[in-house]
GUVODREN-302898 format. One record per residue (C-alpha): x negated, y negated, z negated; residue in three letters. Coordinates in steps of 0.5 Angstrom, whole numbers, plus 500, padded with zeros to 3 digits. Layout:
<<X; Y; Z>; ala>
...
//
This chain:
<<489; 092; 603>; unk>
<<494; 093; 597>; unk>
<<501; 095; 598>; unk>
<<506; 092; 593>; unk>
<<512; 097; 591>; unk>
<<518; 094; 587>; unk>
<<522; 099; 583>; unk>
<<528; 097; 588>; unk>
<<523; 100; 594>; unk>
<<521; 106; 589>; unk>
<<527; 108; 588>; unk>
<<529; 109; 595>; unk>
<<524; 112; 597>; unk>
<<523; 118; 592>; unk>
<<525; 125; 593>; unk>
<<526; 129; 588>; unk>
<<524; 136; 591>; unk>
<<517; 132; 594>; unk>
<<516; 131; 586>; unk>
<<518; 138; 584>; unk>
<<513; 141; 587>; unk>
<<507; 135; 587>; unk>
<<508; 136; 580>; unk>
<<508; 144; 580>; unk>
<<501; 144; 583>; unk>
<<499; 138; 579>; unk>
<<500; 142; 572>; unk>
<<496; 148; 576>; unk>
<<491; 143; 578>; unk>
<<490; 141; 571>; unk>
<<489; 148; 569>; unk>
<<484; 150; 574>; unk>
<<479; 144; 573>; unk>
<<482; 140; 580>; unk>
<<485; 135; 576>; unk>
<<483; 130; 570>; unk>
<<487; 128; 565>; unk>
<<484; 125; 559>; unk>
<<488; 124; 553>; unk>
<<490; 116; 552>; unk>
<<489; 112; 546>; unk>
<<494; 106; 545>; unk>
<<491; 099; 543>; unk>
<<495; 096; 538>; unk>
<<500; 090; 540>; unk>
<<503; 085; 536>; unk>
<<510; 088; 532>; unk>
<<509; 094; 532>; unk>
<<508; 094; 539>; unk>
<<502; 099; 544>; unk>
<<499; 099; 550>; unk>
<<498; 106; 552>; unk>
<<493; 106; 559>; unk>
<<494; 113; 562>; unk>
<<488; 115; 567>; unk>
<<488; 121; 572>; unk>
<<484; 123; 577>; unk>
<<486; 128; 583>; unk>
<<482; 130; 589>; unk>
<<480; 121; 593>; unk>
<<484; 118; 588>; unk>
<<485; 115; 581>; unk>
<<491; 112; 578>; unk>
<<492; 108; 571>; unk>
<<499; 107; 569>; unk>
<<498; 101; 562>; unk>
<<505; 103; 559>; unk>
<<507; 099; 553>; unk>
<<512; 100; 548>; unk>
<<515; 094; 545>; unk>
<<520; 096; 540>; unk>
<<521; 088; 539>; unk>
<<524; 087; 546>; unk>
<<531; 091; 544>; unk>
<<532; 085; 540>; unk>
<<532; 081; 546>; unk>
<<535; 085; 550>; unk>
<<529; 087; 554>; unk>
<<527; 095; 556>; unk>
<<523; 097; 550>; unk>
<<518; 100; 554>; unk>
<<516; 098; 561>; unk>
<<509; 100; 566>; unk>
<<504; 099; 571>; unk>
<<501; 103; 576>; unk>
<<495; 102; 579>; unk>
<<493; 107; 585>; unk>
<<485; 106; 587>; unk>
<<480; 110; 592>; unk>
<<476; 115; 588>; unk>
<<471; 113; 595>; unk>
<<470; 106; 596>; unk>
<<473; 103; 589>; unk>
<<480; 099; 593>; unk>
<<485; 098; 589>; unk>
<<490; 102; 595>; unk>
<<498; 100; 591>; unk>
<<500; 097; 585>; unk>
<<507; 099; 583>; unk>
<<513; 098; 578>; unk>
<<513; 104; 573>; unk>
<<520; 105; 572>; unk>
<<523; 110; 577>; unk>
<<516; 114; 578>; unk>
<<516; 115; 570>; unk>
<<524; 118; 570>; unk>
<<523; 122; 576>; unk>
<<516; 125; 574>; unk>
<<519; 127; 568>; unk>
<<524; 130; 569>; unk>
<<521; 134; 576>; unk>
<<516; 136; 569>; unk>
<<523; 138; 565>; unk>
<<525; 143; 571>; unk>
<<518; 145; 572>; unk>
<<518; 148; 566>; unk>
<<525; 150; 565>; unk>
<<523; 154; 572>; unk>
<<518; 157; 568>; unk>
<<520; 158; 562>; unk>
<<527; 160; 560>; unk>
<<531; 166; 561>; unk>
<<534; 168; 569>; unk>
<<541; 168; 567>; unk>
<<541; 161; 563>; unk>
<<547; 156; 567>; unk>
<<549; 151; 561>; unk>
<<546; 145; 560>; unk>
<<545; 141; 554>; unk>
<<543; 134; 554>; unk>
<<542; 129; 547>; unk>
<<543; 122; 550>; unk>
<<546; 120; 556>; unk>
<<541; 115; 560>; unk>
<<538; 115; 565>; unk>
<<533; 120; 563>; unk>
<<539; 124; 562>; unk>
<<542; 123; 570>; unk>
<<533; 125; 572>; unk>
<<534; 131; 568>; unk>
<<542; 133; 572>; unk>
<<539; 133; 579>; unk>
<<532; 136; 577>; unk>
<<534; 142; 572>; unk>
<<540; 144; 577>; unk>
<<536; 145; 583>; unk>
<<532; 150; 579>; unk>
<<538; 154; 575>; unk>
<<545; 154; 578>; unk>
<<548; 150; 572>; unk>
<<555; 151; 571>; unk>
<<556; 146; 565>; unk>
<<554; 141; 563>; unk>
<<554; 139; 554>; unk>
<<552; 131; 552>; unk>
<<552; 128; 546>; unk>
<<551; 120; 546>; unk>
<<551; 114; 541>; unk>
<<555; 111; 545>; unk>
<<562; 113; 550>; unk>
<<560; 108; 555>; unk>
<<554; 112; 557>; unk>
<<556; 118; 557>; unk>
<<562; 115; 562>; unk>
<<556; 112; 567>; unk>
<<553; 119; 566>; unk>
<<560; 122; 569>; unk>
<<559; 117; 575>; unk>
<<552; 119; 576>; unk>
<<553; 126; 577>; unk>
<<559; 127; 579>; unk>
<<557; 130; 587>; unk>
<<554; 135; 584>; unk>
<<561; 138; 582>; unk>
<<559; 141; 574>; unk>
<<564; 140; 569>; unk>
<<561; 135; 563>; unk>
<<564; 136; 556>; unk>
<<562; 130; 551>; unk>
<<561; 133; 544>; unk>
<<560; 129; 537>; unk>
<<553; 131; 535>; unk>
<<547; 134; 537>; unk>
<<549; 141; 533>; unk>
<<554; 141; 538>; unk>
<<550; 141; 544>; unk>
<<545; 146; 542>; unk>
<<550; 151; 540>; unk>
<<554; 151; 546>; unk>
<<548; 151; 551>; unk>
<<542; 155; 554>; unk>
<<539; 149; 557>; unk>
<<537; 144; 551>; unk>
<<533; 137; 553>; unk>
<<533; 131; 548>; unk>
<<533; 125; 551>; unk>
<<534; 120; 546>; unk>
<<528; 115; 543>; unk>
<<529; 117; 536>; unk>
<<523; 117; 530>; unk>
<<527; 122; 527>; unk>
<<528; 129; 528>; unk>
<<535; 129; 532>; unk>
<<534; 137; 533>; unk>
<<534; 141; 527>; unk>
<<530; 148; 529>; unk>
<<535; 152; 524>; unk>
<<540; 151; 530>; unk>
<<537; 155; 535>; unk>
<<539; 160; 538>; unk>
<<535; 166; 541>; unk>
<<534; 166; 549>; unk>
<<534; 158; 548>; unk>
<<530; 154; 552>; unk>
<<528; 146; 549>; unk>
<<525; 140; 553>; unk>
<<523; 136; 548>; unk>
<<522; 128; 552>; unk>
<<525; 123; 550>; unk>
<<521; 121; 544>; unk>
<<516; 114; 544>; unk>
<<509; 116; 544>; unk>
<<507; 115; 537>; unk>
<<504; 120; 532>; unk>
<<510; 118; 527>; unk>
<<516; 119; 532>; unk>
<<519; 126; 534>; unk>
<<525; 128; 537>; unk>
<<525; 136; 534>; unk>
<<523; 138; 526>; unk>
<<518; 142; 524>; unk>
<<522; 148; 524>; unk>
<<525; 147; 530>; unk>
<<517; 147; 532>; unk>
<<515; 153; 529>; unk>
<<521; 158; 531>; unk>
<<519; 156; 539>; unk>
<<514; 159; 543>; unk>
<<511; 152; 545>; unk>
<<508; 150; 551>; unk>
<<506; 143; 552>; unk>
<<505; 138; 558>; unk>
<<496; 136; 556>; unk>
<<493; 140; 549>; unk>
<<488; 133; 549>; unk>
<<495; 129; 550>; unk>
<<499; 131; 544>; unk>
<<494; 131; 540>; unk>
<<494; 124; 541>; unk>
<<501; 122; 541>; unk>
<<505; 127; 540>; unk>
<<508; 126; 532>; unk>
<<512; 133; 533>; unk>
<<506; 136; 534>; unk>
<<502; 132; 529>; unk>
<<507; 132; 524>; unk>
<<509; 140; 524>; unk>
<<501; 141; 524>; unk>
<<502; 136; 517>; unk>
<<507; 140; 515>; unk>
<<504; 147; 515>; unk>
<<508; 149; 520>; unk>
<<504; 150; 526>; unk>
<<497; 149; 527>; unk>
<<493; 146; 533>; unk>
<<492; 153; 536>; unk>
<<500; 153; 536>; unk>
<<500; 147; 541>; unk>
<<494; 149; 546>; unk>
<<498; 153; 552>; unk>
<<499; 149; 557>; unk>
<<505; 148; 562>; unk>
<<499; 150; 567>; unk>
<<496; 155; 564>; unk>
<<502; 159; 565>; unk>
<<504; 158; 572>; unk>
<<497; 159; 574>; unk>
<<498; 165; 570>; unk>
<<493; 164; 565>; unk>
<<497; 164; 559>; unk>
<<504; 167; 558>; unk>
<<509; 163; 558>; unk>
<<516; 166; 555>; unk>
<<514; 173; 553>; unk>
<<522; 176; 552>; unk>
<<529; 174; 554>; unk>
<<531; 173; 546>; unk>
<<524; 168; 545>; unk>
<<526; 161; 543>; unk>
<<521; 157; 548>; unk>
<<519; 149; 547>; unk>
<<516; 144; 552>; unk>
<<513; 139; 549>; unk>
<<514; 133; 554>; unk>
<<509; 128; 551>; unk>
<<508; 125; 559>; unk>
<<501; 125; 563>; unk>
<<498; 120; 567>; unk>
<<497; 125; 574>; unk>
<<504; 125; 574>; unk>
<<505; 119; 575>; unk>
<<498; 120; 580>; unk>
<<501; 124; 584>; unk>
<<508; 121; 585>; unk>
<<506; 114; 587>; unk>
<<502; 118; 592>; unk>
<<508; 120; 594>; unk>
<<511; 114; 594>; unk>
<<505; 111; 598>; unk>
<<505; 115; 604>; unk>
<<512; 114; 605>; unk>
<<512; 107; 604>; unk>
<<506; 107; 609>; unk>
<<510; 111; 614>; unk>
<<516; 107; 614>; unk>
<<513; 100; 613>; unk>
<<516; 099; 606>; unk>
<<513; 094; 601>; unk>
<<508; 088; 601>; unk>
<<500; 088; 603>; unk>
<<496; 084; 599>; unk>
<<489; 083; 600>; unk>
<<486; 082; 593>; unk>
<<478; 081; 595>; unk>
<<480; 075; 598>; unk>
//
């Protein structure tokens, strides 16, 4: 049988410190050799779109997520991105739950942001900078505020009205949330800076950050021609990414730092997981300037939905379907 989640059952069901720590364990099960996530390729779609099928595998289970970007559908006032995962039986082939990609995809990625925060930056960083106010942007609230003890909050939108839902959104965790007027600001008044924006264009210039810093880099599409941060902002950093195979895929600000002499390949291979299974340093002094390139991976996805799975399974949630029939 084939269990059907909605994005509606999803979300109620997620817990935000379960995927904190299956997220932890999947970058170290990367790095040792337990897990397998290749590097995507993107199918060409009509209007620029992509169709980025991500594939994982981890211990009897393999998932594929098919995420597509479709720049075309903000036009029509559709999500310019939307996905699907597929969780199968590495044993017996059974397709064991299909679920809507949506809420898996923020958690996941923001639990990812705080992991590396937790690893990466400085003991005494308490302020929190956001570039964009979305929903990646409430995700990354709940997630870094469970590993730093966040006293303030710094946002900048394009638009009022969502930094106003953000308020709303993060009120219960009672931190003070002053909007500012452009991402220079947000950087110059925070320890903690996460661009959340789906820019093409460098957002972030590498000129305005400050020693002891600490950036997750999120919120750009999977394009080898869009990136949030300059190629300055990739060099000044001590950066660690999500899958070396990965941004050498679909990273354009890795690729575009590396075109533009500023970093090279070997600059781009430590992994989130190396460090926290200890095989590679992370952030080496307290003045260091430390990046996570967050390009997103198809294991995080894995082990969310199973997360997901289990929980509906024990609670009786969603639809079964038997699709050999």
């Amino acid at each position: 049988m084939t269990l059907i989640l909605t994005h509606s059952e999803i979300t109620a069901l997620l817990d935000r410190a379960e995927v904190h720590k299956a997220v932890e364990t999947a970058f170290s099960g990367l790095a040792t050799g337990h897990c397998v996530n290749p590097a995507p390729h993107a199918l060409v779609l009509p209007a620029e779109g992509a169709a980025i099928p991500m594939e994982a595998a981890s211990g009897e289970r393999v998932s594929v997520k098919l995420l597509c970007d479709l720049p075309a559908n903000r036009l029509h006032g559709r999500p310019t991105q939307r996905s699907t995962i597929m969780v199968t039986s590495a044993v017996t082939g059974e397709c064991l739950a299909i679920l809507d990609g949506r809420a898996v995809t923020a958690i996941r990625t923001a639990a990812a942001s705080a992991v590396a925060t937790d690893h990466l930056a400085t003991e005494s960083a308490h302020s929190l900078g956001l570039i964009g106010a979305g929903n990646l942007a409430i995700q990354h609230t709940y997630a870094i505020a469970a590993v730093r003890d966040v006293a303030d909050i710094v946002v900048w939108s394009r638009n009022d009205a969502t930094v106003q839902s953000f308020r709303t959104a993060t009120e219960e965790l009672g931190i003070t949330v002053t909007q500012v007027k452009s991402p220079a600001a947000v950087v110059a008044a925070t320890d903690i800076v996460c661009t959340l924006t789906p820019s093409r264009n460098p957002i972030l210039a590498g000129d305005w950050l400050r020693p002891g810093q600490h950036v997750n880099a999120v919120g750009a599409p999977p394009r080898r021609d869009h990136r949030e941060v300059d190629s300055v902002g990739m060099r000044r950093a001590r950066l660690v990414v999500d899958s070396h195979p990965t941004v050498m895929a679909k990273s354009g600000a890795v690729l575009l730092a590396i075109a533009e002499g500023a970093i090279t390949e070997d600059d781009a291979r430590t992994e989130l997981g190396s460090v926290i299974a200890g095989l590679a340093p992370g952030r080496t002094t307290d003045d260091q300037i430390t990046m996570f390139e967050s390009v997103g991976i198809g294991l995080l996805d894995l082990v969310t939905a199973e997360l997901v799975v289990s929980r509906a399974q024990e609670l009786g949630v969603g639809t079964e379907i038997n699709l050999s029939l």
